[in-house]
N, CA, C, O and CB atoms as a CASP TS submission, in Angstrom:
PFRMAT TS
TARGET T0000
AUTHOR 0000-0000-0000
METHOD Language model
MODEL 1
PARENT N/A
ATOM      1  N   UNK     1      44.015 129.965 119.948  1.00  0.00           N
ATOM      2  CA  UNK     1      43.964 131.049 118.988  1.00  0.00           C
ATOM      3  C   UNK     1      44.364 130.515 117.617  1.00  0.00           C
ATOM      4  O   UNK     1      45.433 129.944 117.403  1.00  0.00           O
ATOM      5  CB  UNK     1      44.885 132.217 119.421  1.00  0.00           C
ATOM      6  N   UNK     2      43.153 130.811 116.445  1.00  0.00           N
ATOM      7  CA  UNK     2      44.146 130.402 115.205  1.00  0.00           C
ATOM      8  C   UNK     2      45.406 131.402 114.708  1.00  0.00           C
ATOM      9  O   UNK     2      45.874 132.477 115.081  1.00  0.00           O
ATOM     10  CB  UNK     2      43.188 130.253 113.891  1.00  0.00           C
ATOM     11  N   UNK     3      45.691 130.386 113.610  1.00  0.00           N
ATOM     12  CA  UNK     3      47.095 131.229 112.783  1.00  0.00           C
ATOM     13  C   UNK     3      46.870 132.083 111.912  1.00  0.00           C
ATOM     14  O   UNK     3      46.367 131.723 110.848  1.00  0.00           O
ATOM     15  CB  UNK     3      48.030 130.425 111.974  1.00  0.00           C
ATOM     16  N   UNK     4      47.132 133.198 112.106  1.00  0.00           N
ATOM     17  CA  UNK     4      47.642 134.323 110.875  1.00  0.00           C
ATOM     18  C   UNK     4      48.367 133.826 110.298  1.00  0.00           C
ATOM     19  O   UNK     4      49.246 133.031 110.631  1.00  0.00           O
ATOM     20  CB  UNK     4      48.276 135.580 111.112  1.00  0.00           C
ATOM     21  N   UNK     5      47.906 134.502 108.720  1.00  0.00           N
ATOM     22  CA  UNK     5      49.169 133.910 107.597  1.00  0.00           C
ATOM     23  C   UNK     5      49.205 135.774 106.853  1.00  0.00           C
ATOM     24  O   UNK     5      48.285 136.570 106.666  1.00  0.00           O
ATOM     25  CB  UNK     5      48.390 132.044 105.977  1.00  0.00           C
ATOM     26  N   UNK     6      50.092 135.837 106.706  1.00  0.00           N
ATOM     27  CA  UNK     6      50.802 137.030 106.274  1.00  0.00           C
ATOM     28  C   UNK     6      50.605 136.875 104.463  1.00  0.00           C
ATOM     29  O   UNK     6      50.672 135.738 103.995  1.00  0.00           O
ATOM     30  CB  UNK     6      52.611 136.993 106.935  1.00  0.00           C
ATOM     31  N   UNK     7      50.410 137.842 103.697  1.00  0.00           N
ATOM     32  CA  UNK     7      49.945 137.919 102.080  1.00  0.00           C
ATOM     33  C   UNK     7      51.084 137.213 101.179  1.00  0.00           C
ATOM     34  O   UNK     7      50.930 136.600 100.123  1.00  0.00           O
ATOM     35  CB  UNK     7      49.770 139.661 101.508  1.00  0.00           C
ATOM     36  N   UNK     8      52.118 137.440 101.803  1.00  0.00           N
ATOM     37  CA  UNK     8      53.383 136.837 101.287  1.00  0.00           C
ATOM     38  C   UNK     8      52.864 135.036 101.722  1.00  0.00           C
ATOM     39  O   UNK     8      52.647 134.250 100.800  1.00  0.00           O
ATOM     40  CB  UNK     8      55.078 137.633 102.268  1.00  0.00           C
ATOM     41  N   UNK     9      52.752 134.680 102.904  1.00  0.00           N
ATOM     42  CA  UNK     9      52.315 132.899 102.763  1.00  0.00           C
ATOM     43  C   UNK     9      51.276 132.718 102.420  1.00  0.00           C
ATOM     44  O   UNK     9      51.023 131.532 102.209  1.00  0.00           O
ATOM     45  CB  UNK     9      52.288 131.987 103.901  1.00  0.00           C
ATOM     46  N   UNK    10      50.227 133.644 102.198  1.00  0.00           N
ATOM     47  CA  UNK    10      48.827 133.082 101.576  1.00  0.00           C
ATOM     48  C   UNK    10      49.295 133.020 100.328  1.00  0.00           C
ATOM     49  O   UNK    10      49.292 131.824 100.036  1.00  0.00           O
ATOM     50  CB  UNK    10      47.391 133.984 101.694  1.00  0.00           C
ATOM     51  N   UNK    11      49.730 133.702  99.356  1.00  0.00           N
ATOM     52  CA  UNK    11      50.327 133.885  98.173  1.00  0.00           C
ATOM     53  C   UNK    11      50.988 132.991  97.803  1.00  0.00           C
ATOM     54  O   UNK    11      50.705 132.615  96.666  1.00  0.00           O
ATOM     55  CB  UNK    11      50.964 134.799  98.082  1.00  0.00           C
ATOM     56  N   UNK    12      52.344 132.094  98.643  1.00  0.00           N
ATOM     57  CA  UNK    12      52.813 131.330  98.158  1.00  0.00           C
ATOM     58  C   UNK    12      51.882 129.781  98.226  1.00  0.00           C
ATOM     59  O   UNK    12      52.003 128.766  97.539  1.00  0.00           O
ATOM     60  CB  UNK    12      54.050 131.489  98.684  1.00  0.00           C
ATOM     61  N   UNK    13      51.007 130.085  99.270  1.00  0.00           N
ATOM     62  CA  UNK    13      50.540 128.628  99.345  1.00  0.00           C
ATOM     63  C   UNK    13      49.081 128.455  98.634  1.00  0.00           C
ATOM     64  O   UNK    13      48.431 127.426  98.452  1.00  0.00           O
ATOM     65  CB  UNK    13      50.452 128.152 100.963  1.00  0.00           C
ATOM     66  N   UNK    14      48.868 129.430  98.389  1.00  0.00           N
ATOM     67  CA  UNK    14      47.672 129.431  96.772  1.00  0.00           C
ATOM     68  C   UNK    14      48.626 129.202  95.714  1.00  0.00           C
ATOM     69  O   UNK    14      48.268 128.432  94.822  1.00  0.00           O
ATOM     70  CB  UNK    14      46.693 131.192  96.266  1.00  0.00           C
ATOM     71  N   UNK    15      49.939 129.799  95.632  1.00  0.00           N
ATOM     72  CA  UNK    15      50.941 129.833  94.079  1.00  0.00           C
ATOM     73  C   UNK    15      50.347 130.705  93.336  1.00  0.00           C
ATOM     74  O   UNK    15      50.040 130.282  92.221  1.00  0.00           O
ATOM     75  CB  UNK    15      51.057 128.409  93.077  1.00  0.00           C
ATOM     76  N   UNK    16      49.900 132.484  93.719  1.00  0.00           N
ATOM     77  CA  UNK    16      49.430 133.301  93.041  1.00  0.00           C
ATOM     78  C   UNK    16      50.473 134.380  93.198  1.00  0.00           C
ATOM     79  O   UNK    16      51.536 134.269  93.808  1.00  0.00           O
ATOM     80  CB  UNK    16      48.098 133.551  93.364  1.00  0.00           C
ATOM     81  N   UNK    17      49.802 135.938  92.259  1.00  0.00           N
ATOM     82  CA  UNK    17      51.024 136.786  92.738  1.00  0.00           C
ATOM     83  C   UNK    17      50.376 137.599  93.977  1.00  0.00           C
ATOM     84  O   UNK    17      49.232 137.341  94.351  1.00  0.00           O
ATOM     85  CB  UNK    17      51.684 137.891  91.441  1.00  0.00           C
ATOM     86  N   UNK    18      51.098 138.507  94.541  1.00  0.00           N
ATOM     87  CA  UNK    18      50.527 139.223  95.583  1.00  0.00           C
ATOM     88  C   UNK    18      49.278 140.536  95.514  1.00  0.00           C
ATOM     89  O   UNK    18      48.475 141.215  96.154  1.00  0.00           O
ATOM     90  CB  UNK    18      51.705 139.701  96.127  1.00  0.00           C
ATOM     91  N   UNK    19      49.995 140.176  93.918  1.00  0.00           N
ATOM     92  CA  UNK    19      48.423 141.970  93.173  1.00  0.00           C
ATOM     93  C   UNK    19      47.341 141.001  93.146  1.00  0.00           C
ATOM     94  O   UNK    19      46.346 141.190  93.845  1.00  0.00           O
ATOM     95  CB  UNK    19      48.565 143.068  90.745  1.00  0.00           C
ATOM     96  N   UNK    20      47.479 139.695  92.189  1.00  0.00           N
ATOM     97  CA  UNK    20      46.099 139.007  92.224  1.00  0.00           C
ATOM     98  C   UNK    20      45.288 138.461  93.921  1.00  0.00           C
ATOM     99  O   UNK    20      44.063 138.340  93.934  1.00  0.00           O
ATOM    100  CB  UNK    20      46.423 137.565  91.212  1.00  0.00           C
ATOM    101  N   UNK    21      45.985 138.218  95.040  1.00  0.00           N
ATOM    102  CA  UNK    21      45.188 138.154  96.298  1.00  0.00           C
ATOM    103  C   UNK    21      44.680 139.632  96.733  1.00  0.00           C
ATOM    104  O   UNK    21      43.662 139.810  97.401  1.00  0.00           O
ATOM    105  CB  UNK    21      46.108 137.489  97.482  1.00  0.00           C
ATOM    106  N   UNK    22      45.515 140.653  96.270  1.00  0.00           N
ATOM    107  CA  UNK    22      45.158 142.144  96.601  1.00  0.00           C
ATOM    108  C   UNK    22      43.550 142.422  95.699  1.00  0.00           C
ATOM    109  O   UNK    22      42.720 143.173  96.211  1.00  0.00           O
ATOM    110  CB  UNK    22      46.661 143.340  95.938  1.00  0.00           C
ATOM    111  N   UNK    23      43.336 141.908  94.692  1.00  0.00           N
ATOM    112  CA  UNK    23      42.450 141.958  93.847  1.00  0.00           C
ATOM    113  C   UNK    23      41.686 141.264  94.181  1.00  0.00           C
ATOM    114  O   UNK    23      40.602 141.768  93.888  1.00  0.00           O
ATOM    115  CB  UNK    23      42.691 141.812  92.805  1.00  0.00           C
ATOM    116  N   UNK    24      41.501 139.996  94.830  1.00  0.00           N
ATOM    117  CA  UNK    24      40.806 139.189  95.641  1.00  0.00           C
ATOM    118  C   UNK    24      40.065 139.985  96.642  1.00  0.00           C
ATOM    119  O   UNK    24      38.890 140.304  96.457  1.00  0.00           O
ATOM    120  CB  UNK    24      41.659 138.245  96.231  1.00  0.00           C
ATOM    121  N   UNK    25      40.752 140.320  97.733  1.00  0.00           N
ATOM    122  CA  UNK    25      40.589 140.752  98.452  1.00  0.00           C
ATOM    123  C   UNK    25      39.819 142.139  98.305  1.00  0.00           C
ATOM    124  O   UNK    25      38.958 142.247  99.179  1.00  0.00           O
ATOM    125  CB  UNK    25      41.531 140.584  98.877  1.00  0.00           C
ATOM    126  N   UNK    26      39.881 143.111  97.537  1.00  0.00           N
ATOM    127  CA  UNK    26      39.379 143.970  97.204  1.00  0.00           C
ATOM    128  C   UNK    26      37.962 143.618  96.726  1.00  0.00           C
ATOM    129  O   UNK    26      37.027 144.390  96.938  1.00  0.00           O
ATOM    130  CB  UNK    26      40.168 144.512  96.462  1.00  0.00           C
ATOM    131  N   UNK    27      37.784 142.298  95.994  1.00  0.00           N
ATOM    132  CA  UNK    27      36.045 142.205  95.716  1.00  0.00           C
ATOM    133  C   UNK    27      35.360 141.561  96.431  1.00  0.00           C
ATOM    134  O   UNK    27      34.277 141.190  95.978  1.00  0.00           O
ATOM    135  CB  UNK    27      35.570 141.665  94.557  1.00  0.00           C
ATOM    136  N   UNK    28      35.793 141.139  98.013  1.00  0.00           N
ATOM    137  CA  UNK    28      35.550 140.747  99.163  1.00  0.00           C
ATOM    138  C   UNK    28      35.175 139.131  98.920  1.00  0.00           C
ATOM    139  O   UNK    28      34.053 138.771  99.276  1.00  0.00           O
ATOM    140  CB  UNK    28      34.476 141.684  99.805  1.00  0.00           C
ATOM    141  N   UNK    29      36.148 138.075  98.279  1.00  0.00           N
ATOM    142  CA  UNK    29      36.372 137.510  98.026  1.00  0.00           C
ATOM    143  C   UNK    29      37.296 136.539  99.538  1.00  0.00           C
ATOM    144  O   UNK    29      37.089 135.411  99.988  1.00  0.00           O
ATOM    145  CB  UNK    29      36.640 138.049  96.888  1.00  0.00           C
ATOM    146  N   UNK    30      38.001 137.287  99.818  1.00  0.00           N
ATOM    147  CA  UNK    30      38.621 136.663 101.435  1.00  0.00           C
ATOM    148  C   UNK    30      38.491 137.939 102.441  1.00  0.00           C
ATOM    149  O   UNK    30      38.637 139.150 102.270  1.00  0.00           O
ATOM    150  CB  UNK    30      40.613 136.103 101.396  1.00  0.00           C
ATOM    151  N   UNK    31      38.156 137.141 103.552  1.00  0.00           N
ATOM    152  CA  UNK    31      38.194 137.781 104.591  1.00  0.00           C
ATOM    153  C   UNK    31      39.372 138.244 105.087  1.00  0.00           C
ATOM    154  O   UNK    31      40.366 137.518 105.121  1.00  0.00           O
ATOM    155  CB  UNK    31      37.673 137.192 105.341  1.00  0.00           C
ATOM    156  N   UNK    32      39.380 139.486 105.517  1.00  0.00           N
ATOM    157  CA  UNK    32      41.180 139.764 106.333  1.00  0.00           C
ATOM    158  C   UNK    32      41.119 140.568 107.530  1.00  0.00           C
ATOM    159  O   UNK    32      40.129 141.278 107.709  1.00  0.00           O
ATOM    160  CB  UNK    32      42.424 140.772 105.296  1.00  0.00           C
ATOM    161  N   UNK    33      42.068 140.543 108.378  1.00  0.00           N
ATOM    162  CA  UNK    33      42.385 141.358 109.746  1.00  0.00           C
ATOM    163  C   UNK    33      43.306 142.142 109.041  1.00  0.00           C
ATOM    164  O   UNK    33      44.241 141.962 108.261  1.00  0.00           O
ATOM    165  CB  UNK    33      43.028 140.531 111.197  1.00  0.00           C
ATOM    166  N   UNK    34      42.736 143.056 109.571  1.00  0.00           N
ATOM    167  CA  UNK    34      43.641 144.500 109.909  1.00  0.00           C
ATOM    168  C   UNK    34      44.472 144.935 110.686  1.00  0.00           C
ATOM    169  O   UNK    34      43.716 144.730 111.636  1.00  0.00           O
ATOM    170  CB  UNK    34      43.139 145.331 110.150  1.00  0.00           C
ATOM    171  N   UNK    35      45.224 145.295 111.094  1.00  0.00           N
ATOM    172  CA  UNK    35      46.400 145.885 112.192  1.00  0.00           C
ATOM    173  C   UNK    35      46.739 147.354 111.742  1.00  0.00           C
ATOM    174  O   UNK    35      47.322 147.662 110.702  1.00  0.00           O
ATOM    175  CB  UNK    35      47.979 144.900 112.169  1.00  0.00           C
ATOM    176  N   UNK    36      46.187 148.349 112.883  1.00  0.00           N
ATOM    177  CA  UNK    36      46.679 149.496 112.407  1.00  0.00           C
ATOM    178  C   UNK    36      46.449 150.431 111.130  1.00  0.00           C
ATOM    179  O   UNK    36      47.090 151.348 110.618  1.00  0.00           O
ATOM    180  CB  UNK    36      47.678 149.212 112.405  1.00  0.00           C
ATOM    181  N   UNK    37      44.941 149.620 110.777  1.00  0.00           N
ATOM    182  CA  UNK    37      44.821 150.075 109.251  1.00  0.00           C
ATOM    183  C   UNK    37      45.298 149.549 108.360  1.00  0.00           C
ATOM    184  O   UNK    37      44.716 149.335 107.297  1.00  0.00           O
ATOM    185  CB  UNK    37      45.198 151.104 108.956  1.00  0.00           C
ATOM    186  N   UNK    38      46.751 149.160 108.690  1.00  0.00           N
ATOM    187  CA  UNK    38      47.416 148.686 107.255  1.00  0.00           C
ATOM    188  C   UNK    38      48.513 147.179 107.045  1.00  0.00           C
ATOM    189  O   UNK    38      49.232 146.763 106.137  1.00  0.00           O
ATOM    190  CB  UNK    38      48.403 150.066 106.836  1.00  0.00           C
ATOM    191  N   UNK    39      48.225 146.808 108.134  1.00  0.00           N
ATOM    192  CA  UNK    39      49.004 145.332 107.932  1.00  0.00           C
ATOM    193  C   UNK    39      47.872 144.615 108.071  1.00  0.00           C
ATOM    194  O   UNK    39      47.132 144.815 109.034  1.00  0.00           O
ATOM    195  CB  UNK    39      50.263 144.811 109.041  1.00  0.00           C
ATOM    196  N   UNK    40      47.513 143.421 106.852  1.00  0.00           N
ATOM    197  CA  UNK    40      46.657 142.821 106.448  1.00  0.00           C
ATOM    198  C   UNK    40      47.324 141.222 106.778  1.00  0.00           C
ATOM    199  O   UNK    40      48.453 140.818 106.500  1.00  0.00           O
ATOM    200  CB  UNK    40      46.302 143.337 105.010  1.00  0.00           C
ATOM    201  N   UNK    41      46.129 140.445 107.509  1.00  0.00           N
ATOM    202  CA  UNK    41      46.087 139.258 107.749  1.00  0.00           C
ATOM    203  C   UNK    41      44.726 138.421 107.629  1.00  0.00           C
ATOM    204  O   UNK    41      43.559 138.805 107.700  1.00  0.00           O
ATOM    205  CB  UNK    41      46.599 139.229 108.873  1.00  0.00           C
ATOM    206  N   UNK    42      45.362 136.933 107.388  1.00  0.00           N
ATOM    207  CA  UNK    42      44.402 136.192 106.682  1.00  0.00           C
ATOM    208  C   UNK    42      44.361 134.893 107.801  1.00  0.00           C
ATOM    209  O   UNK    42      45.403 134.394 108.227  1.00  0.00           O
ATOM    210  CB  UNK    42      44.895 135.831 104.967  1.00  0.00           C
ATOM    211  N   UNK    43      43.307 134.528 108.119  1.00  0.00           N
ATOM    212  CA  UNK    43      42.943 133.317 108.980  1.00  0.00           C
ATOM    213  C   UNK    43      42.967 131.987 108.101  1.00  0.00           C
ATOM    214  O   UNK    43      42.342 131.856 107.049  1.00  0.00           O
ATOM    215  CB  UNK    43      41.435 133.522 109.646  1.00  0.00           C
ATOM    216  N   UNK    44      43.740 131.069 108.658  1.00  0.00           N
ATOM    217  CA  UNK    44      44.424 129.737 108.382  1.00  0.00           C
ATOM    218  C   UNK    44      42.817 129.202 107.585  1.00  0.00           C
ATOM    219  O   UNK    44      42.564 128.967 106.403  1.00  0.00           O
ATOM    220  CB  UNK    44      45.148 128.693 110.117  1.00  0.00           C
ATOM    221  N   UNK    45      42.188 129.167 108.487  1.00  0.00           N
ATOM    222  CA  UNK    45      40.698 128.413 107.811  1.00  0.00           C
ATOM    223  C   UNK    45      40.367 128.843 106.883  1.00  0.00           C
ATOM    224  O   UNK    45      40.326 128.163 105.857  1.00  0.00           O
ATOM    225  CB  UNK    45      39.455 128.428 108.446  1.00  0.00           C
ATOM    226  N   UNK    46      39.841 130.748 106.930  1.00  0.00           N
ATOM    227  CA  UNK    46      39.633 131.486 105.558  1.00  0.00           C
ATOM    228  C   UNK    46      40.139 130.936 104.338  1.00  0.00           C
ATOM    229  O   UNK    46      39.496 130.920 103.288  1.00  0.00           O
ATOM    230  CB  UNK    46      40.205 132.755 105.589  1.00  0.00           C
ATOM    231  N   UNK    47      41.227 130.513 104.475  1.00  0.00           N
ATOM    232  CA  UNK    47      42.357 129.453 103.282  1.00  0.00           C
ATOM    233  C   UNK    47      41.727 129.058 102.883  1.00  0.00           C
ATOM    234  O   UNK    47      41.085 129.384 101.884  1.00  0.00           O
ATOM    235  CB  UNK    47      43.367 128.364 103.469  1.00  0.00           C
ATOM    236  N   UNK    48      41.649 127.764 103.848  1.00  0.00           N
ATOM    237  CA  UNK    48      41.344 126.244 103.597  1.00  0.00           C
ATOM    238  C   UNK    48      39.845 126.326 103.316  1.00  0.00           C
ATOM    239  O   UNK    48      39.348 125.268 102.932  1.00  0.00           O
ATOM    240  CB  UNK    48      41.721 125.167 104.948  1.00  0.00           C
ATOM    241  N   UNK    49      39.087 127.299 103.424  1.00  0.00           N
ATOM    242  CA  UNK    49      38.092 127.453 102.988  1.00  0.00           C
ATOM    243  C   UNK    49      37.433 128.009 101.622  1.00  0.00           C
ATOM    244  O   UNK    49      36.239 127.985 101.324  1.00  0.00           O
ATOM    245  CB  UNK    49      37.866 127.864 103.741  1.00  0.00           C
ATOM    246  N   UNK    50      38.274 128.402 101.036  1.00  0.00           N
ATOM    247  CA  UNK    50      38.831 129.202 100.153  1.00  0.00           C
ATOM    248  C   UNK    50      39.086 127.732  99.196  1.00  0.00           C
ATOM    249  O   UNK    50      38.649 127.224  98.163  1.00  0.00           O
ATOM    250  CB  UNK    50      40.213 130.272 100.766  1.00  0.00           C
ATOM    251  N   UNK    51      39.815 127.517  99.981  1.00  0.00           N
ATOM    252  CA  UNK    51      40.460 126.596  98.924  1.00  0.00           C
ATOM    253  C   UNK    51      39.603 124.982  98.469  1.00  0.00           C
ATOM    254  O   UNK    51      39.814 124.253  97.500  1.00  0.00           O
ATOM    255  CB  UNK    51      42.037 126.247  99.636  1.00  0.00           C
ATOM    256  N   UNK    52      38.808 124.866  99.373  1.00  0.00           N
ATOM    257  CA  UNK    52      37.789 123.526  99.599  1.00  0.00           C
ATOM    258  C   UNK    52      36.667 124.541  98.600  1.00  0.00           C
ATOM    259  O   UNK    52      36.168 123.809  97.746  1.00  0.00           O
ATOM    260  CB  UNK    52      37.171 122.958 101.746  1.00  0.00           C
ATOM    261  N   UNK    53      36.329 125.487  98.520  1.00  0.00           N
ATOM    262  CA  UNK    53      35.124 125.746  97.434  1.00  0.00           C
ATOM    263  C   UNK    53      35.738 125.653  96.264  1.00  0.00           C
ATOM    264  O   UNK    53      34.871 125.412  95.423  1.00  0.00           O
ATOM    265  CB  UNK    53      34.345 127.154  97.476  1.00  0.00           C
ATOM    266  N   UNK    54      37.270 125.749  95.550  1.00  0.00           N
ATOM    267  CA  UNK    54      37.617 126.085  94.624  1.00  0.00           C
ATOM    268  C   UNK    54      37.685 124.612  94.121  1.00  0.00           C
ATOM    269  O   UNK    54      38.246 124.379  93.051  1.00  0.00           O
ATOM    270  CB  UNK    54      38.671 127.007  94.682  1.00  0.00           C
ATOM    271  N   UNK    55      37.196 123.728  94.773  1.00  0.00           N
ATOM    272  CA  UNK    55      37.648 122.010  94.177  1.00  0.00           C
ATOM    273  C   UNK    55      36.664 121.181  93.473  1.00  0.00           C
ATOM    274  O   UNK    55      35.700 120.980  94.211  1.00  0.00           O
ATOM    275  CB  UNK    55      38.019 120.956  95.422  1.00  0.00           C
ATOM    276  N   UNK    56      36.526 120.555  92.189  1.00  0.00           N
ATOM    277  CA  UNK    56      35.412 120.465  91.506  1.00  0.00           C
ATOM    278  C   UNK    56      36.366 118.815  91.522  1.00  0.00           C
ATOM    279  O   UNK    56      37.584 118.668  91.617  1.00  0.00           O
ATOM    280  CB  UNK    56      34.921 121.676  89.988  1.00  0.00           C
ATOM    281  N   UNK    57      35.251 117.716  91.389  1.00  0.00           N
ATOM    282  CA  UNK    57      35.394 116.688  91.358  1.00  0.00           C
ATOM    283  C   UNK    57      35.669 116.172  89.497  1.00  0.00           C
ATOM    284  O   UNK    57      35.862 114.992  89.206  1.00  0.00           O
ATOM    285  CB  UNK    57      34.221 116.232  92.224  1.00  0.00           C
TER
END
């Protein structure tokens, strides 16, 4: 099973604030799991995937 990362560790390990991933997320920019409607989670890869398009040589 992969890892959930909670908005608080996606946040720190981008080094953004938590409104700007909320704003992300809102223009369907990252993918997220839901729990209950309202606890939001982010898949380890989604990241790293995330983060491998954002890299310009």
């Amino acid at each position: 099973m992969e890892e959930l990362l909670t908005p608080d560790e996606v946040s720190a390990i981008l080094k953004v604030s938590k409104a700007w991933l909320y704003a992300q997320v809102q223009r369907g920019r990252f993918p997220t799991v839901r729990f209950n409607g309202r606890s939001l989670r982010f898949k380890a890869s989604d990241i790293q995937h995330y983060i491998d398009r954002q890299y310009t040589a």
